[in-house]
C-alpha positions, 0 to 999 in steps of 0.5 A: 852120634852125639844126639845121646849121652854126656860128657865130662867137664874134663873135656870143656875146660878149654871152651869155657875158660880159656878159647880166646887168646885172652883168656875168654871163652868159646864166642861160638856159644850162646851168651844165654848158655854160657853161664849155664855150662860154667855153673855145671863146670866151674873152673877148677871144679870136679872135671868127672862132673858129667853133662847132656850133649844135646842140650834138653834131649839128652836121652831121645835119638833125634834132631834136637843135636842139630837145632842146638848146633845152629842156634849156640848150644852145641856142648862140644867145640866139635859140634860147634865147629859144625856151624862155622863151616860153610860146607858143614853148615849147609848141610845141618841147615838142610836137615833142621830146615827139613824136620817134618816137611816130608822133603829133604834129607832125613837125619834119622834114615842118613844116621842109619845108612851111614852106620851101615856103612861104617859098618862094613869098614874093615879094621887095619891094625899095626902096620897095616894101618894108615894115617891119613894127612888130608882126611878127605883123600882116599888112596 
């Protein structure tokens, strides 16, 4: 979902200024990018300063989310965090890997579908509602 649209320096405060232990910033983002993000959001700048998820498309629904994420340029720690795990990883390398081939899985139709089926999710409230301790486990 993050193929579209900005967001606020509010929310990339941490990653830029203080990730490490030291004080430094998220070593997940490519040294070229970094200073790029802290031109738009200096620290103890305007946190309403608002900026492109995806990097260079931040206006087209397509792919480009996913080589941004490979290559250093994920915005969001949480999109980052799509590449430093092993099991997320394959999977946004199986979808760059396949842009245009015609084989493998298809970001746009798998985007489709899996909205459909959030779709169809009913919405519990108060106390019918759940918090789940291990997100992948259904009861």
């Amino acid at each position: 979902g993050h193929t579209i649209g900005t967001t606020a320096c509010f929310f990339m405060t941490k990653r830029l200024y203080s990730f490490t232990p030291d004080g430094g910033p998220d070593p997940s983002i490519e040294p070229s990018f970094l200073p790029e993000l802290q031109a738009t959001c200096p620290q103890n700048g305007d946190v309403n300063v608002r900026l492109a998820i995806d990097r260079g498309s931040q206006t087209a629904f397509d792919e480009s989310i996913l080589n941004n994420i490979r290559s250093g340029f994920a915005v969001l720690a949480s999109d980052a965090q799509l590449y430093q795990d092993q099991t997320t990883q394959s999977v946004v390398d199986s979808y760059v890997d396949s842009f245009g081939s015609g084989f493998g899985p298809s970001f746009n139709q798998d985007f489709a579908d899996a909205m459909v089926r959030l779709g169809r999710l009913g919405v519990k409230t108060g106390g019918e509602g759940e918090i789940r301790r291990v997100c992948a486990q259904f009861n």
